[in-house]
N, C-alpha and C positions, 0 to 999 in steps of 0.2 A: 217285550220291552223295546226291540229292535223296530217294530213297525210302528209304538207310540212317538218314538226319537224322530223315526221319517216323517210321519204325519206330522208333527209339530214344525219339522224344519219345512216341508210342504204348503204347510197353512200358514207361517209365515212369509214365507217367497210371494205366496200367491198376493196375498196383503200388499204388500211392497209393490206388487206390481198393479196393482189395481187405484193405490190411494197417490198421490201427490208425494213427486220425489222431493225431499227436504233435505238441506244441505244444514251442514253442520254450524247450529245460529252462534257458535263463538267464532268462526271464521271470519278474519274482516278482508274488507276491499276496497281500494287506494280509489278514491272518485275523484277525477280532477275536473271541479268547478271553477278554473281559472276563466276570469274574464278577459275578453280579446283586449289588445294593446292598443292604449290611446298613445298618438302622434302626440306629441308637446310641442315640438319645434326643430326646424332643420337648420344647421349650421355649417358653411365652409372651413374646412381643417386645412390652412396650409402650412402644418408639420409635416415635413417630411423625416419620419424616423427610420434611422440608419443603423440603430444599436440597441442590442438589448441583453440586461443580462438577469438569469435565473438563479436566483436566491431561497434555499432552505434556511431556516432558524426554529431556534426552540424560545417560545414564548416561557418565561415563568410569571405569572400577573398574579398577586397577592393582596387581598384585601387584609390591613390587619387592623385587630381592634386592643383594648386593653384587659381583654377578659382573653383566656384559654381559647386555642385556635377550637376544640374539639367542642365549645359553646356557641363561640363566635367568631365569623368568619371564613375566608374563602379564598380556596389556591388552586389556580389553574394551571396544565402543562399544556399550552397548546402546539403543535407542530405547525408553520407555516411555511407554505409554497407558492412563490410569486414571483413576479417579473417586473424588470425596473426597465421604461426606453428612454432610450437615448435620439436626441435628434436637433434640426435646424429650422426655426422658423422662417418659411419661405415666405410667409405672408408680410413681413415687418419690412422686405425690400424695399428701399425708398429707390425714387427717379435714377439716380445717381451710382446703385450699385454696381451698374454694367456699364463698360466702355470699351467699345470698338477702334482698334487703332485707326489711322489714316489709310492704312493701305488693305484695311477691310482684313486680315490676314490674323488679328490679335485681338483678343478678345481677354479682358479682367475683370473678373466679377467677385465685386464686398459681402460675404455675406455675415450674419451676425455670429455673434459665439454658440454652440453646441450647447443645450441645455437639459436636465436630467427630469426627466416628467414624473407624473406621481405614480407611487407604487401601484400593480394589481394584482391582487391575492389571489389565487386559484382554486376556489373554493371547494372543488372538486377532489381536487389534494391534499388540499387542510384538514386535518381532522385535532381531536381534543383529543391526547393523550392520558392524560390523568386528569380530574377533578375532586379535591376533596373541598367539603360544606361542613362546617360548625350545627349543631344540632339546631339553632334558632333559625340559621338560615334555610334550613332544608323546613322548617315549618313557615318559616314567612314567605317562600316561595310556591308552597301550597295555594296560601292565602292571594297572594299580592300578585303573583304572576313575573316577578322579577326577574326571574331565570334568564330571557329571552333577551331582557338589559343586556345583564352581564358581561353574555355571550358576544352582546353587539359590541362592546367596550372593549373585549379581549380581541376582537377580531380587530377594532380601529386600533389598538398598540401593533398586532402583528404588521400593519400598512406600516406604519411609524417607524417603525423595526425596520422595517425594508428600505425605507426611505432613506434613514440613516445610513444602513449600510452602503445603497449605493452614489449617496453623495458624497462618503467617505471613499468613495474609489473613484480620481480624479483621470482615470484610464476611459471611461465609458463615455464621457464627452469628447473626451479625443477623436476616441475611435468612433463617434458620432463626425465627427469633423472631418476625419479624413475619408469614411465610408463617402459623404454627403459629398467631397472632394472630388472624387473618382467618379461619381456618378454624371456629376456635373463636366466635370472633362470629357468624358467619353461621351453624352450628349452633343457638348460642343462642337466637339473633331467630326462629331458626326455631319454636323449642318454644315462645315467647309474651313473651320477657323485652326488653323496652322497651330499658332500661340496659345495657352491657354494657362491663365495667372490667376488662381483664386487664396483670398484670406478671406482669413476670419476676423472679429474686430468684436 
């Protein structure tokens, strides 16, 4: 019995090594057929941002309808992780913003107000926490492919969310202004200007 076992484990080895190695056909494999990146258009940014802050929130986004959530309907928890900047548009300087005293020594430059830029979500960071789906919807999303909507809508509130948040905090253009302050001054002092008087407007 002992040598029918061998010989069979034998004559299967031998097989295996004689016929074409096969890999396991339920195995999958990530192929990335992304195509190279088209240029659209180059643009000059003279923002210079000085401030930024990082903001978590708990997304709740709820489609409700007037049937039973567990027929119809759709709630999301999504965690969002993103970053709000702060900063000063250097580009909007007109003629007039810089003046040089008489005796070369003072130097006063206008610049504009500190403004709050649009949120950017961290998508990396972000994840769905909980989602529950109504029975219709988890069959219409078979069908229709809506899923991917959704997603996209939950993600444009969590921006929104962010945005709110940090244009609710009147500290972050501040501290844009005075970052933007400082930088500018010590630029200054550097090229020879003694005096150095900067506002905002």
């Amino acid at each position: 019995m002992l040598l029918i076992v061998l010989s069979l484990v034998g004559g299967f080895m031998w097989v295996r090594g004689v016929l074409p190695d096969f890999d396991n056909p339920f195995a999958a494999e990530t192929v990335d057929r992304t195509q190279p990146a088209v240029l659209q258009s180059l643009e000059d940014i003279g923002e210079y941002r000085a401030a930024s802050a990082n903001y978590e929130l708990l997304v709740d986004l709820e489609q409700d309808t007037d049937l039973p959530a567990v027929i119809l309907g759709e709630r999301t928890l999504f965690v969002a992780v993103g970053s709000v900047d702060a900063g000063v548009d250097l580009a909007a300087l007109g003629p007039d913003a810089v003046t040089v005293s008489e005796d070369g020594a003072g130097v006063s430059v206008v610049l504009p107000a500190g403004e709050v830029y649009d949120a950017e979500l961290d998508l990396r960071r972000s994840y769905t926490f909980e989602r529950d789906e109504g029975l219709l919807n988890r069959i219409g999303n078979v069908f229709s492919g809506d899923a991917g909507d959704y997603q996209q809508e939950v993600m444009v509130a969590a921006e929104q969310r962010l945005d709110e948040a940090a244009r609710a905090n009147g500290d972050l253009a501040s501290r844009a202004e005075e970052n933007t302050a400082a930088m500018l001054e010590s630029l200054l002092r550097s090229l020879g200007f003694e005096r150095v008087e900067i506002t905002f407007e």
